[in-house]
C-alpha positions as CSV (number, residue, x, y, z in Angstrom):
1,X,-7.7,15.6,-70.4
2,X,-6.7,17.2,-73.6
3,X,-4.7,14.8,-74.2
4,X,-7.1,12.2,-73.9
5,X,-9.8,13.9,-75.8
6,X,-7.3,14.5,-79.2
7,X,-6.0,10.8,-78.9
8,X,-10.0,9.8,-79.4
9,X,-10.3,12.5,-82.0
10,X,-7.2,10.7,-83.7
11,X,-8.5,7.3,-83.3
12,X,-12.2,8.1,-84.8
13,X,-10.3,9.9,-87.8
14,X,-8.2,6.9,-88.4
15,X,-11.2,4.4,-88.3
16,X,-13.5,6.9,-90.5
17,X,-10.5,7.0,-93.0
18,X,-9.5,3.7,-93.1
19,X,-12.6,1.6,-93.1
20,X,-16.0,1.5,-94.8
21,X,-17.8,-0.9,-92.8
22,X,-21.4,-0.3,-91.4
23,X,-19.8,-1.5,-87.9
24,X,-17.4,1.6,-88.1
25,X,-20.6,3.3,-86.5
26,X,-20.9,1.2,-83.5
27,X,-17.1,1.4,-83.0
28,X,-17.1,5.4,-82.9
29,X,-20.4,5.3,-80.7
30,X,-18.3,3.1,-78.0
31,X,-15.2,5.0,-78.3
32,X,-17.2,8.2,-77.2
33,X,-19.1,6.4,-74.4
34,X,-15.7,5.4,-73.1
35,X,-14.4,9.5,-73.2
36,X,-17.4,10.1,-71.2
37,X,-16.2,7.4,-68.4
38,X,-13.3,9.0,-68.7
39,X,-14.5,12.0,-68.0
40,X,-17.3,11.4,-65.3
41,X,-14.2,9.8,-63.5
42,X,-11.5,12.4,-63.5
43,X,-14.3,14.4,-61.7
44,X,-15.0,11.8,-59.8
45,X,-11.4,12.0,-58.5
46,X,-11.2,15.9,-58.3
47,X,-14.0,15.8,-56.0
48,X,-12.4,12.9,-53.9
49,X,-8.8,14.7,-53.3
50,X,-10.9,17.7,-52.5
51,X,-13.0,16.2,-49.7
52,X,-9.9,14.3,-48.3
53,X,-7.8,17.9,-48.0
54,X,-10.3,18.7,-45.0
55,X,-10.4,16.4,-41.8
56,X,-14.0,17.2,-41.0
57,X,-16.7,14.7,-42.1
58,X,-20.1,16.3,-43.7
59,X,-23.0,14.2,-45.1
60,X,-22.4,15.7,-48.3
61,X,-18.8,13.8,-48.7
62,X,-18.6,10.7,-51.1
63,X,-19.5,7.5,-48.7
64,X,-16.1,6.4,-49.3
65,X,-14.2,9.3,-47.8
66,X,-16.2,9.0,-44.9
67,X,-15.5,5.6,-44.4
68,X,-11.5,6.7,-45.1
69,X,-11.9,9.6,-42.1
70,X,-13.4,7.2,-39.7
71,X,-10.8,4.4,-40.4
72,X,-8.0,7.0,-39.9
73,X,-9.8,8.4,-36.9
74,X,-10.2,4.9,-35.3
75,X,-6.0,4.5,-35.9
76,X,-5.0,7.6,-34.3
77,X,-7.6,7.2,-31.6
78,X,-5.8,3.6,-31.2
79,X,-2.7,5.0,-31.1
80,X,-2.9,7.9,-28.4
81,X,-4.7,5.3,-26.7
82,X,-1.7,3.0,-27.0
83,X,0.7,6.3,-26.3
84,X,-1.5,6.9,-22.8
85,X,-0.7,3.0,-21.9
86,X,2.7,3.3,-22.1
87,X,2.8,6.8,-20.2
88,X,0.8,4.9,-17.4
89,X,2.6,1.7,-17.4
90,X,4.4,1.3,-14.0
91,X,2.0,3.2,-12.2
92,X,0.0,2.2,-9.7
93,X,-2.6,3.3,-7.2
94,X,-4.4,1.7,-4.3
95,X,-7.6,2.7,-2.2
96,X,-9.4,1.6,0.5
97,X,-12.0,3.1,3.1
98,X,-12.3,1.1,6.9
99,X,-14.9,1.9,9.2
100,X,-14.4,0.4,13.1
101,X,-17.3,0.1,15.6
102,X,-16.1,-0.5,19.0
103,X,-17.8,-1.4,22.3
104,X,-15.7,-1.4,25.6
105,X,-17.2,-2.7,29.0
106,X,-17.5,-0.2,31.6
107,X,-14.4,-2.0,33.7
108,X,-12.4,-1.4,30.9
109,X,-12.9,2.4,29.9
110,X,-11.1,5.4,31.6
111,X,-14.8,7.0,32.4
112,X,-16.0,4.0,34.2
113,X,-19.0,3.0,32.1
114,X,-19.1,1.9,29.0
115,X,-18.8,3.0,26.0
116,X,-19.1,2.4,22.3
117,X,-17.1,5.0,19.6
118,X,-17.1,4.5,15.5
119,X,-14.3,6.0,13.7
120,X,-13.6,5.6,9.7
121,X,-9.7,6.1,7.9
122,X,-8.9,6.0,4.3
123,X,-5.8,5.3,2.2
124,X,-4.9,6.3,-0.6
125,X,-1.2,4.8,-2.1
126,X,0.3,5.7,-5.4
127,X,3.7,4.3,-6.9
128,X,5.3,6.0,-9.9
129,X,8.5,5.1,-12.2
130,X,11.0,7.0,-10.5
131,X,13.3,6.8,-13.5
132,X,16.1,5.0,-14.5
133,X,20.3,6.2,-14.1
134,X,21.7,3.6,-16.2
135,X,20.8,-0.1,-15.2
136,X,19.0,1.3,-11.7
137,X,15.8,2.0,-11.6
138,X,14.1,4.8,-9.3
139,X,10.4,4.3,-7.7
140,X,8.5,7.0,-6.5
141,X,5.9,6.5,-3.4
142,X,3.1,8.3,-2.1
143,X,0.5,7.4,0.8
144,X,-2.5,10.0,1.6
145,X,-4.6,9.4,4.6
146,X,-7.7,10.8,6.1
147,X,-10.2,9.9,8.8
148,X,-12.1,11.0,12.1
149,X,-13.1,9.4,15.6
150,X,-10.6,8.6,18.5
151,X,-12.1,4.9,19.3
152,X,-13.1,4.3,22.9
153,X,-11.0,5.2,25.5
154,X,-9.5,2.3,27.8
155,X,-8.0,2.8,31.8
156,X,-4.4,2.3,31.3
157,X,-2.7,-0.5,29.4
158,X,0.3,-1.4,27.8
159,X,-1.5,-2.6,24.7
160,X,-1.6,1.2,23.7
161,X,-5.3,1.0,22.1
162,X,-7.5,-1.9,20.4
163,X,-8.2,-0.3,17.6
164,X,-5.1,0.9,15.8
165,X,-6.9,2.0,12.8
166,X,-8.3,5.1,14.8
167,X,-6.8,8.3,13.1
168,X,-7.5,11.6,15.1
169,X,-5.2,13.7,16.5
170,X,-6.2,14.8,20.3
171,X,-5.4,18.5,19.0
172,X,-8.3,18.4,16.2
173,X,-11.6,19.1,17.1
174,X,-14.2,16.0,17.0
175,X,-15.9,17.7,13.9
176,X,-12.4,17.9,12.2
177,X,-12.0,15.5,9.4
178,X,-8.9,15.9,8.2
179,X,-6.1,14.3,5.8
180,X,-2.4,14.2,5.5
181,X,0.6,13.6,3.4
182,X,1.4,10.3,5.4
183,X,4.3,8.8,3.4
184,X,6.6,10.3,0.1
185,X,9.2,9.0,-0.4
186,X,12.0,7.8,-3.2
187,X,13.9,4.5,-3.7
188,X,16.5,3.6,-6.1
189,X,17.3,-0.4,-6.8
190,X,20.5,-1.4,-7.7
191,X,21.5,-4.3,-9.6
192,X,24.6,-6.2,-8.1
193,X,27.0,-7.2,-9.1
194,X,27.5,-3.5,-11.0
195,X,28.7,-4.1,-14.8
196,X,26.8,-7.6,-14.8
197,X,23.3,-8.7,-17.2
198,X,20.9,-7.2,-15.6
199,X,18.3,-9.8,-16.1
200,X,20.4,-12.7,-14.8
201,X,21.4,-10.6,-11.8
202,X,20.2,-12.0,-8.2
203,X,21.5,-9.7,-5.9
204,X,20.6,-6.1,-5.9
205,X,20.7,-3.3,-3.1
206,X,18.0,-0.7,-2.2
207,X,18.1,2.6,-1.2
208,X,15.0,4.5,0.4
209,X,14.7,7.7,1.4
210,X,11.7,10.2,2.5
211,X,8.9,10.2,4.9
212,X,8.8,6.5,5.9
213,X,6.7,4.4,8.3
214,X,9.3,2.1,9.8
215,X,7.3,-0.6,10.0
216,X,6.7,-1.1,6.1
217,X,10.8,-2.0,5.9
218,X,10.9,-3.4,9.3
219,X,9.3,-5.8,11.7
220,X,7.2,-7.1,8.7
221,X,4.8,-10.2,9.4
222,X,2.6,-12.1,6.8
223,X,0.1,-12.7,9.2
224,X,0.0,-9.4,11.8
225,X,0.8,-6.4,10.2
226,X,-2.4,-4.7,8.9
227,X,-5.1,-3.5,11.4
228,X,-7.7,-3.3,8.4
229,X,-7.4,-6.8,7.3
230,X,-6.4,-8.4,9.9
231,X,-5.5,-7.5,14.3
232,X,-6.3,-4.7,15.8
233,X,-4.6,-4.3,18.6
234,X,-2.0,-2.3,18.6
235,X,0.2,-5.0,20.4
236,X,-0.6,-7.6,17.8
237,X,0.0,-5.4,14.4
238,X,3.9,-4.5,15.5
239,X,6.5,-5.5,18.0
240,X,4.7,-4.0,21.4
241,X,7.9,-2.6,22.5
242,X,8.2,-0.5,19.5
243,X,4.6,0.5,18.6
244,X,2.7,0.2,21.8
245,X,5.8,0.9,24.0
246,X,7.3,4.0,22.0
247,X,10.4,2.9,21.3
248,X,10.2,4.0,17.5
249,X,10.1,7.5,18.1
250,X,7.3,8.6,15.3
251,X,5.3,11.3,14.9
252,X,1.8,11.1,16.4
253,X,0.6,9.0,13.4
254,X,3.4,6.7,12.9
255,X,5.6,8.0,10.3
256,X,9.3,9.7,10.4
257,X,11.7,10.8,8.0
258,X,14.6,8.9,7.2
259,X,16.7,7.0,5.3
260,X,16.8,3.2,4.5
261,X,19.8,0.9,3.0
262,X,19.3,-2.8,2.1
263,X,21.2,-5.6,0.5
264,X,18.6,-8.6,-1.1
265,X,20.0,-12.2,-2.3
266,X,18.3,-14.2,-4.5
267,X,21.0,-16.8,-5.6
268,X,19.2,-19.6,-3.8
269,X,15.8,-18.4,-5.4
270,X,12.9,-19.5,-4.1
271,X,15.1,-19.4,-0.7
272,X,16.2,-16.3,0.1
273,X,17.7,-13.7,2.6
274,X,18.5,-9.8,3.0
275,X,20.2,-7.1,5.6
276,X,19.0,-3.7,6.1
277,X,19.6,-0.7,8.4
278,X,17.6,2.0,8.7
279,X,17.9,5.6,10.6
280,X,15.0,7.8,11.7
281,X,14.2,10.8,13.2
282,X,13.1,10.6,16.8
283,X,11.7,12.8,19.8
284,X,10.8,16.2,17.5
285,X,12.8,15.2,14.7
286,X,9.8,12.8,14.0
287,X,7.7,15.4,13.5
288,X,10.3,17.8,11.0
289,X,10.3,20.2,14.6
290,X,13.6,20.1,16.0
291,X,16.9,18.3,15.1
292,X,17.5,14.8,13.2
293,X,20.2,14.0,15.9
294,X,20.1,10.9,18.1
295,X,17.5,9.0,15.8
296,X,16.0,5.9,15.9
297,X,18.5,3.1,14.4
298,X,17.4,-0.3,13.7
299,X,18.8,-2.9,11.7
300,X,17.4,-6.4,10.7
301,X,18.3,-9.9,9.5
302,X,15.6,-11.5,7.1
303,X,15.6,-15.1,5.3
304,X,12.4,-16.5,3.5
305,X,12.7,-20.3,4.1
306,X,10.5,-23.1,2.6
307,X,9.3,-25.7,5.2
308,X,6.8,-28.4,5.6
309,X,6.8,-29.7,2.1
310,X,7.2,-26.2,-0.1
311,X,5.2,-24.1,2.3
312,X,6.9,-20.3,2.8
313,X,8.3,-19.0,5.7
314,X,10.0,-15.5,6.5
315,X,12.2,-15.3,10.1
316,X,13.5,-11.7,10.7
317,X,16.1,-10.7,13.4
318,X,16.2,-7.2,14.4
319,X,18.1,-4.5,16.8
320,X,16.9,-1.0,17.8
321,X,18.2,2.1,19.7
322,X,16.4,5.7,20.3
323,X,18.4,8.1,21.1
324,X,15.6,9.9,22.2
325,X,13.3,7.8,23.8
326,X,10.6,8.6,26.7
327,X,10.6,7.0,30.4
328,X,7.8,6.1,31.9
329,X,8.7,8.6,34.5
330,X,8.6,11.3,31.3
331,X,12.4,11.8,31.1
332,X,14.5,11.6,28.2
333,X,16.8,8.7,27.6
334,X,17.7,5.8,25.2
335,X,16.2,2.8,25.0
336,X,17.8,-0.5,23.0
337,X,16.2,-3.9,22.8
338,X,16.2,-7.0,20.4
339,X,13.1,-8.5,18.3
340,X,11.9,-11.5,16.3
341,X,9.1,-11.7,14.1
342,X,8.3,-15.0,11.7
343,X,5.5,-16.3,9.6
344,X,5.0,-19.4,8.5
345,X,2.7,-21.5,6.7
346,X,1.9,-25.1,7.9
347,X,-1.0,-25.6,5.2
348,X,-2.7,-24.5,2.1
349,X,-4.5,-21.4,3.8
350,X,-2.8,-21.8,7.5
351,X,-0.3,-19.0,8.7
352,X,1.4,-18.8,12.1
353,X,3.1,-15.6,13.8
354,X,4.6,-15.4,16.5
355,X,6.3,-11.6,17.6
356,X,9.2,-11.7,20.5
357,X,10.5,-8.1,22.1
358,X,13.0,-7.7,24.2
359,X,14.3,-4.8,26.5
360,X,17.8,-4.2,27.3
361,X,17.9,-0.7,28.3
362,X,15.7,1.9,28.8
363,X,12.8,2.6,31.9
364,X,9.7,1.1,30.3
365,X,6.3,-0.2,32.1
366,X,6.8,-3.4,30.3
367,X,10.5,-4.9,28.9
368,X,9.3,-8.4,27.3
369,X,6.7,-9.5,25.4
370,X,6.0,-12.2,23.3
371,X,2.6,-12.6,21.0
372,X,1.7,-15.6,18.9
373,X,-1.5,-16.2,16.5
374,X,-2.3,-17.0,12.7
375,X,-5.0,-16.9,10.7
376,X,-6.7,-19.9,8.9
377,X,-8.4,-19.6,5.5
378,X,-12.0,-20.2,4.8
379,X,-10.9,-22.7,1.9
380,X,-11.9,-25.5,4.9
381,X,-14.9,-24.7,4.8
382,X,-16.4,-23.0,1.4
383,X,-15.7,-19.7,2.0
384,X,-12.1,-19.1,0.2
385,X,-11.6,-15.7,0.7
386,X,-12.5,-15.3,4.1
387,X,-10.2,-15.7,7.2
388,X,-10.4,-16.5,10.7
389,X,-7.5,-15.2,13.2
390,X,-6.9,-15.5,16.7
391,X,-3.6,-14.2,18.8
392,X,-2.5,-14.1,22.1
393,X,0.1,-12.2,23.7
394,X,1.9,-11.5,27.3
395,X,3.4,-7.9,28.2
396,X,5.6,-8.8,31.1
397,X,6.0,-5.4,33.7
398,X,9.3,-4.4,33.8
399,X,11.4,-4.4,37.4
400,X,11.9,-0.8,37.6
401,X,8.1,-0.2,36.5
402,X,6.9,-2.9,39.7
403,X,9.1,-1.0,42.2
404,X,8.2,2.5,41.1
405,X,4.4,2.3,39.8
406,X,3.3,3.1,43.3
407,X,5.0,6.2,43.5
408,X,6.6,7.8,40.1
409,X,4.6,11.8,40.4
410,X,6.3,13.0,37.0
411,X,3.7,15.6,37.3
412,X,4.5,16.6,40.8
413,X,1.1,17.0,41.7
414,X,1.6,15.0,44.7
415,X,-0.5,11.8,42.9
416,X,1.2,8.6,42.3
417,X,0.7,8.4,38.7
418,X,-0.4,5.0,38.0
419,X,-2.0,4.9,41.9
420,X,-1.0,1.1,41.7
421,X,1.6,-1.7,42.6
422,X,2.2,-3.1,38.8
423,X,2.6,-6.7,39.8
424,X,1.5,-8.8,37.3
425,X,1.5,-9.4,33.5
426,X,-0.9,-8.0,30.9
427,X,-1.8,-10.6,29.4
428,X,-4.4,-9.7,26.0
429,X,-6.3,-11.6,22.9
430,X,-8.0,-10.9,19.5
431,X,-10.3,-13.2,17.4
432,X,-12.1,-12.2,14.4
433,X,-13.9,-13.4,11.5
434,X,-13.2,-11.5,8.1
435,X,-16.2,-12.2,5.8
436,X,-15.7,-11.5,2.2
437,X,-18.7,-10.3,0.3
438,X,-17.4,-9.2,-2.5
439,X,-13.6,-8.4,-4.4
440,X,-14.5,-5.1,-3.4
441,X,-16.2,-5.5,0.4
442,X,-15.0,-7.2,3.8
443,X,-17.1,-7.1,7.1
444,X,-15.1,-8.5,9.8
445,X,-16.7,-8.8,13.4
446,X,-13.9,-8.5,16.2
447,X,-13.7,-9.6,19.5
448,X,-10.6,-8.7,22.7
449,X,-9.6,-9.0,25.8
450,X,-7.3,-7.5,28.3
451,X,-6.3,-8.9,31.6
452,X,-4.3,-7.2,34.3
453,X,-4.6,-3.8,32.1
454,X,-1.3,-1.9,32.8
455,X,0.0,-4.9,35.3
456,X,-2.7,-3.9,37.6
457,X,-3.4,-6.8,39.7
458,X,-6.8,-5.2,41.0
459,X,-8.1,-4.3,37.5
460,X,-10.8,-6.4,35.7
461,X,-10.7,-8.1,32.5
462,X,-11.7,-5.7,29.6
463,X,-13.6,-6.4,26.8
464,X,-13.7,-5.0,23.3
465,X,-16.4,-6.5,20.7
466,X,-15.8,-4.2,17.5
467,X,-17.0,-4.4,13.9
468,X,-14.9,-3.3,11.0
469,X,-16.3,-2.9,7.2
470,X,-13.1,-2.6,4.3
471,X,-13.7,-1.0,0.7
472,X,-11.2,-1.3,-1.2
473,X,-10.3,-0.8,-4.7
């Protein structure tokens, strides 16, 4: 500023000195108006760099460092926001609440008259990055669940129960809501061939390992796998012989520990085809009680096919053993049988199923059944995201179980315990209308029927009209 100010000084010497002119007045009378800008503006500035050294705003600031501080805050704000997107990406999380009403005819309910029950279950599912060991990438998955109410209770069947989406353990009390860590569990994906692009790579190989529901890796069916979209009965949702029969060997709500290995091909993309094997704890080691030893082993040929002018098909192949399953008479021993499951789609919103079981050793009430069905979209008529399904199934009563029925007393109480000659097949159906009201809300009314309940020639038909209401998010 000193500067400045003797450079003027200079200047207004040098014009006084050199020049007579009357406009020599007007020059000098400009030349200090401009030292004054000068001036007015170096404290101008001073007063800017001091309000920017704080990074709080206050009304008394210059209007254009306030416009500065919220310009900067908008950028950082932008950028943690763009820091929490890329700490979330890969993540993601599923809910959904299901509520069942159920009403059972009194021919069909173990008290004799009938009987209506509501129950409600919620999900909750959550997939993490699991990291990443070179070119394979880790996946982390967790399933809560929660829910109260039994459903009705039905005289014996094979079917197991109608409503599979029941969730309350006998040992609670009624009153007892309750929740538990259902699945967690940890899978690494492995590009083959090792050393290759990863990008260009069509074959890879899976490993899962953790607290597993079998059926999510195995017996899988486009059109029959999910009691809270679609069937409800038990026999419909999985392979009967492995679900309603036992033969899987989980805990009391359907999951085990284990370990799962599979081997995917894509080369023929969209066609396609996979192996996998899979070994789980059975009998208490199901439950983390008692030993992992005898588990349940089950292995399964997939291909996904295209058919019918481009339409998708899946067609899975699959063999079991249990080590440790149950009799019918309540020993010990181990069971083995063979299954099919395919899906198909023969139009635009138009999926078959059809389920095949078969027993090859073991002493089971029921060693065959077979269960067909699909759903058909509401696209037909209007109604796009609705879906009507209907499935029928026969549980064939094993040899053993006919001969025997009439007088197996596992409980030596002196009481045959079925009290019957199984001579016949249970024979069951579902049909149900899933009405979409919104992206969030389904009410689906349900309807079933059981004949020859438990191969019980004498026993009438039940009947099961149910109503089920989805929130999901």
């Amino acid at each position: 500023m000193v500067r400045r100010a003797a450079l003027a000084a200079a200047a207004l010497c040098a014009l006084s000195g050199g020049a007579a002119a009357a406009g020599n007045d007007a020059v000098l009378v400009e030349l200090k108006r401009l030292a004054e800008r000068i001036e007015k503006l170096e404290a101008r500035n001073r007063e800017l760099e001091k309000a920017l050294e704080s990074d709080r705003l206050s009304e008394k600031e210059p209007e254009l460092v306030t416009r500065l501080k919220a310009v900067e805050f908008q950028t950082l704000s932008m950028q943690k926001q763009a820091r929490q997107i890329e700490a979330l990406e890969g993540i993601s999380v599923g809910a959904s609440l299901t509520g069942v009403v159920q009403r059972a005819t009194a021919a069909g309910t173990a008290a004799g008259r009938r009987e209506s029950r509501a129950n409600y279950r919620g999900d909750l599912t959550i997939a993490l990055p699991g990291g990443e060991i070179g070119d394979m990438e880790g996946k982390i998955f967790t399933h809560f669940r929660l829910g109260q109410g039994n459903g009705v209770g039905l005289r014996p069947t094979y079917v197991s129960t109608p409503n599979t989406m029941a969730f309350q353990n006998a040992a609670n009390q009624p009153d007892d809501s309750y929740a538990i860590l259902a699945q967690a569990w940890y899978q690494l994906s492995v590009p083959l061939p090792r050393g290759g692009h990863k990008p260009h790579s069509r074959e890879r190989l899976e490993i899962t390992a953790g607290k597993i529901d079998p059926f999510v890796f195995f017996d899988q069916n486009a059109a029959a796998d999910d009691e809270s979209v679609r069937f409800m009965n038990n026999a419909l949702v999985h392979n009967p012989l492995l679900d309603s029969g036992g033969d899987a060997g989980v805990d009391a709500y359907g999951f085990s520990p284990g370990i799962r290995i599979a081997y995917f091909n894509e080369q023929a993309n969209p066609d396609s085809w996979s192996a996998s094997l899979g070994a789980f704890g059975s009998g208490p080691g199901a439950n983390f009680s008692g030993s992992l030893a005898q588990p349940f082993v089950i292995g399964q040929l997939e291909a996904s096919r295209r058919f019918f002018g481009g339409l998708a098909g899946t067609y899975r192949l699959y063999a079991w053993r249990n080590g440790r399953a149950q009799d019918y008479d309540g020993a010990q021993r181990a069971h083995a049988g063979i299954g099919l499951s395919a899906d198909q789609r023969i139009g635009d919103a138009v999926t078959l199923f059809g389920r095949y079981g078969h027993q090859l050793s073991g002493k089971v009430r029921f060693d065959r059944a077979l269960t067909l069905g699909g759903e058909i979209g509401g696209q037909y008529w209007r109604r796009s995201a609705d879906g009507l399904g209907i499935a029928a199934g026969v549980l064939r009563s094993s040899g053993e179980f006919r001969r025997d029925s009439a007088t197996v007393d596992a409980d030596g109480d002196g009481v045959p315990d079925f009290g019957f000659v199984a001579g016949h097949d249970e024979r069951i159906g579902e049909l149900y209308y899933r009405f979409r009201l919104s992206k969030q809300l389904e009410i689906t009314p349900d309807l079933q029927w059981i004949q020859r309940p438990g191969g019980d020639p004498s026993a009438k038909t039940v009947r099961v009209l149910g109503l089920r209401a989805r929130v999901a998010l």
